[in-house]
N, C-alpha and C positions, 0 to 999 in steps of 0.2 A: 555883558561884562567884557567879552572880547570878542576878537575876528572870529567868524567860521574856521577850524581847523580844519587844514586838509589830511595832518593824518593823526592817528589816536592809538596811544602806547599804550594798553592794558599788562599789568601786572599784579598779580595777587603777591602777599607779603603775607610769609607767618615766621616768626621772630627774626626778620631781616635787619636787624636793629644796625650792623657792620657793615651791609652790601648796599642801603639806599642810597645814602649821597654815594657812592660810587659810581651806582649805575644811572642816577642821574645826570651826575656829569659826562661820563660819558654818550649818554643819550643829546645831552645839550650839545657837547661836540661837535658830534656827530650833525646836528641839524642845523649848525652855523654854517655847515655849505650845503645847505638846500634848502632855498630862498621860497618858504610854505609856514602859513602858521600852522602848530602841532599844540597838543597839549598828552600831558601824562597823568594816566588815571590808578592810580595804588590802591589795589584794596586788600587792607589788612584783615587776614581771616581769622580774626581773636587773638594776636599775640598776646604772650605773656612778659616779652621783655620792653624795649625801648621803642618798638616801631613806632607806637601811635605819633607819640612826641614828636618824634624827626618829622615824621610826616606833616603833624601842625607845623611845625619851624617851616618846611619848607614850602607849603603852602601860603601862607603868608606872606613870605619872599620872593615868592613865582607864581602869579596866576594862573601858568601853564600846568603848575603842578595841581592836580584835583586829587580826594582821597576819601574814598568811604572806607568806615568803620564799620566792620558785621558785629552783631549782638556777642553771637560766639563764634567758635569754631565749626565752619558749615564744609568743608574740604574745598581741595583746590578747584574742582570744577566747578564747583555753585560759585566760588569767590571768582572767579573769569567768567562767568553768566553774567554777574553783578557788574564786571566791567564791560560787558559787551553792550548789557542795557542800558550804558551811560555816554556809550562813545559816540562821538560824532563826527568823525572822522570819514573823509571818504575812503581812504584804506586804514585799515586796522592791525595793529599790529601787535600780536602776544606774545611776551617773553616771560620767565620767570626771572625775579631778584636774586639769585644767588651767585648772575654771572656766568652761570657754564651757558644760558643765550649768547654769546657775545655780541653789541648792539652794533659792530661793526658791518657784520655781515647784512645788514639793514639798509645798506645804502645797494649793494645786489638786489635786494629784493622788491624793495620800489624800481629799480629800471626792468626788471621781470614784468611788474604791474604796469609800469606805461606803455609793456611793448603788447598789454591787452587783456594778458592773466588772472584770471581775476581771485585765483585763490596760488600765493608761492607758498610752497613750502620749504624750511630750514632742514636741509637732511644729515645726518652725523655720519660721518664718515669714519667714526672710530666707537670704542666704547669705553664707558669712563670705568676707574679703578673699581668695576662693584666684587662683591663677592661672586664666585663662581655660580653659583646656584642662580643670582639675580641674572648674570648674563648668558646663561644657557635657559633657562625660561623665559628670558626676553625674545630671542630667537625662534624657542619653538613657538608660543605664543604670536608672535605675528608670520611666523609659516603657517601655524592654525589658522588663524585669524583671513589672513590673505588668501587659504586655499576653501574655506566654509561659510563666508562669509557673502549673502548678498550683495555687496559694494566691495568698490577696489580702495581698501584702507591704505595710504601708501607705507610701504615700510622705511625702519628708523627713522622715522618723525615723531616728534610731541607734539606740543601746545607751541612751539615756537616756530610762528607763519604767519602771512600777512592775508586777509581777509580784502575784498570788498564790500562798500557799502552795498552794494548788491544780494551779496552773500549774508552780511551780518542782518538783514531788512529778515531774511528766511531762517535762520538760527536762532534768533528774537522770537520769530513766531512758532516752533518748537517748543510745544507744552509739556512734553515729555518732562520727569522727577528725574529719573536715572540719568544721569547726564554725562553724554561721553562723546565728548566735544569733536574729538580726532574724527570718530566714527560720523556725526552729525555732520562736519565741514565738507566730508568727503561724499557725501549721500546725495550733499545740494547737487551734484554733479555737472557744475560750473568748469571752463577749463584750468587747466593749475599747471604750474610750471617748479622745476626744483632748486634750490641754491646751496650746493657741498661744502660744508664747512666740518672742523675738528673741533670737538666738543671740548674743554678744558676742564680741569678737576675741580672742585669745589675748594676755594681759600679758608674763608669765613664761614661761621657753623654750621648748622649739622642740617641734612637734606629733611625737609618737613614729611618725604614720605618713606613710610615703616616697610617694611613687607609685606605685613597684613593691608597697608593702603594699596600696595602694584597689586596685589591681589584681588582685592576689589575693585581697581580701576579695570582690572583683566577682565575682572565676571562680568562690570557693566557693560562690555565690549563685546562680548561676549553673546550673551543673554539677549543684548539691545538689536545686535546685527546679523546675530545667527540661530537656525530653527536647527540647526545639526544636534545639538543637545536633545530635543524632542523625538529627532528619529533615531537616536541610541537604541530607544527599547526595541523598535523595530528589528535592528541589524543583530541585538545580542537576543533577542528572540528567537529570531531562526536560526542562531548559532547554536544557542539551546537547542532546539528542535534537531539539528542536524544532529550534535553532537548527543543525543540522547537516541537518536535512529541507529547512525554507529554504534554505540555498545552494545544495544542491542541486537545488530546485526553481527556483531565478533562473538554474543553472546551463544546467540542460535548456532553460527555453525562452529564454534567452539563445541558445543555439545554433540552437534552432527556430525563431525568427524571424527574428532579424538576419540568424545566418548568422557571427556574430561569435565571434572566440575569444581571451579573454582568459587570464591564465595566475593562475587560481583560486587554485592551490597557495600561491602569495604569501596569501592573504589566509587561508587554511584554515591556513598557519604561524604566522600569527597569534593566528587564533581559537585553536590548540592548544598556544601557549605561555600564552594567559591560562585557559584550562583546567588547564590544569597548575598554575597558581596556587592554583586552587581544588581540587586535588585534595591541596596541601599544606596546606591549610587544613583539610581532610577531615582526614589523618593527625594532625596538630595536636590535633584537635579527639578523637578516638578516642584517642590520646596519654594527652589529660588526663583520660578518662574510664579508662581502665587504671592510670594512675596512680594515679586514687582508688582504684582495688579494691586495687591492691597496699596504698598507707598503712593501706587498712582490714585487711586480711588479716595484718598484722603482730600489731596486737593490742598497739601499746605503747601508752603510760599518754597522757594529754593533757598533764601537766605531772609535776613530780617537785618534792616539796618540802623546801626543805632545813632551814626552822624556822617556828615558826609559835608565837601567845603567845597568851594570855587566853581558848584555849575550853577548853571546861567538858570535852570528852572527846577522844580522840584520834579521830580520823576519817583511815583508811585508804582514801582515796582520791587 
C-alpha cells in the first residue's frame, strides 16, 4: 500500500470524538519537516460517541492514517498493546488523544533517538489540575514503586515515549495479561534518555480514566514489578511477635514489682482486633496475586478486533 514508515504514532481513543483531527493535524505538522515516511495508528477502545466515524473519514483521506476498532472496551493498555502489534515503525511513538501529549515535544525526542537512545521518555515537569488525593497518591505511589520495585521505573512518566524497534520486537513478545506498559518498557533495560516538557490541562472531554482505573493501573504495577507485598506478612509477623513479647514483658514485671494487677486482656482485645486488620490485608493482598495467576492461566486474547483499515497485511493478533 505504502513506503515503509520510519516512524509509527500509536494512540488509543476512547470517545475522542473533539481531539482527533486536532491531533492529527498537528501531528501532520509536525512531520512536514521531517523529511520520513510515518503513518498514525488509532485505536478506538469501544467508544461510545463519534470516534469511529472520524476515524473512517480520516482514513480514507490519508493512507497514513490506520485504525483498528476493539470489539469493546478492553482499557488503555490492551488498546496501546493493539497498536504496538500493528506498528511498523522503526521508532514508536505513544501518546494519548486528549492532547495533554503535546506532539510538539516529538521533534526532541526523535533527535534523543538518533543520538542512540533507544527508549526517550516524555517526563512532566508539572502536575495537571487533579484532585488532591489523585496527586498525593501519584507521588507516593511512584516513591513506592521507585524504592520496592525490581526495575528502575522512571518517575513522572506515562505512556508518552518513544520506543525502538528494537524495543517494541521484546514487548510484542511479552505474554504476560496484566499489562503495565510503563513497567514492561523499562524492564527491557535498553538505554533511555529524557525530554521535559509541561503537561497542559485537558480542553475537550472528560479523561477516560476514573480513579478506580489509576488504581488499578497502580495494582498492576505493583503486583507485576514488586514481591514487597509478599514479604508484608513476614515484616508484620515479627512485629506481631515482638509486640506480643513486649506486653508480655511490661506484663510479668508489672506484677513483679508493684504487685499490681490490671486486666491486660482489655488492651490484648485490642491489639487483636487491629491484628486482624492486618491479617485481612494479608488475604487481600495473596487474593490479588491468585487472581493474576488465574487471568494468566485462562490464556484469553488482550483485545478482540472488530475492524481495522489501511494496513498493508492482516495481522492475527
Amino acid at each position: 500500500m505504502g513506503k515503509h514508515p520510519k516512524y509509527s504514532f500509536v494512540v488509543p481513543a476512547y470517545n475522542e470524538e473533539q481531539n482527533i483531527n486536532v491531533l492529527h493535524e498537528r501531528i501532520k505538522s509536525l512531520m512536514k519537516n521531517i523529511n520520513n515516511n510515518w503513518e498514525i495508528i488509532f485505536v478506538n477502545d469501544g467508544s461510545k460517541d463519534n470516534t469511529l466515524d472520524i476515524l473512517k473519514k480520516l482514513a480514507k483521506e490519508n493512507e497514513n492514517v490506520k485504525y483498528i476498532d476493539l470489539s469493546r472496551n478492553f482499557g488503555h493498555q490492551a488498546a496501546l498493546t493493539a497498536g504496538y502489534k500493528h506498528a511498523k515503525g522503526d521508532a514508536i511513538i505513544s501518546l494519548d488523544c486528549d492532547l495533554q501529549d503535546p506532539p510538539e515535544v516529538i521533534s526532541q525526542m526523535i533527535e534523543k533517538w538518533k543520538e542512540g537512545y533507544k527508549i526517550v521518555y516524555a517526563r512532566r515537569t508539572n502536575y495537571r489540575k487533579d484532585n488532591i488525593i489523585k496527586r498525593l497518591g501519584s507521588k507516593f505511589y511512584y516513591k513506592f514503586l521507585g524504592r520496592f520495585t525490581r526495575i528502575d521505573i522512571p518517575k513522572n512518566v506515562g505512556d508518552f515515549r518513544l520506543i525502538d524497534k528494537k524495543v517494541l520486537e521484546q514487548i510484542n513478545n511479552m505474554s504476560e495479561h496484566s499489562r503495565y506498559l510503563r513497567g514492561m518498557v523499562a524492564w527491557t533495560g535498553f538505554s533511555h534518555a529524557f525530554v521535559d516538557y509541561k503537561r497542559p490541562d485537558r480542553k475537550n472531554g472528560k479523561s477516560a480514566y476514573s480513579f478506580a482505573k489509576l488504581v488499578s493501573l497502580g495494582m498492576d504495577g505493583m503486583f507485576n514489578f514488586s514481591v514487597l507485598p509478599l514479604r508484608l506478612g513476614f515484616v508484620l509477623g515479627v512485629f506481631s511477635i515482638i509486640t506480643g513479647l513486649g506486653l508480655l514483658l511490661y506484663q510479668l514485671l508489672d506484677v513483679i514489682f508493684t504487685g499490681a494487677y490490671y486486666h491486660l486482656y482489655k488492651w490484648l482485645t485490642v491489639v487483636l482486633f487491629i491484628f486482624m486488620g492486618f491479617v485481612f490485608i494479608l488475604i487481600w493482598i495473596i487474593g490479588e496475586y491468585i487472581g493474576k495467576i488465574y487471568d494468566e492461566s485462562r490464556n484469553r486474547p488482550y483485545y478482540i478486533i472488530n475492524e481495522k483499515e489501511n494496513f498493508d497485511e492482516d495481522i492475527n493478533v
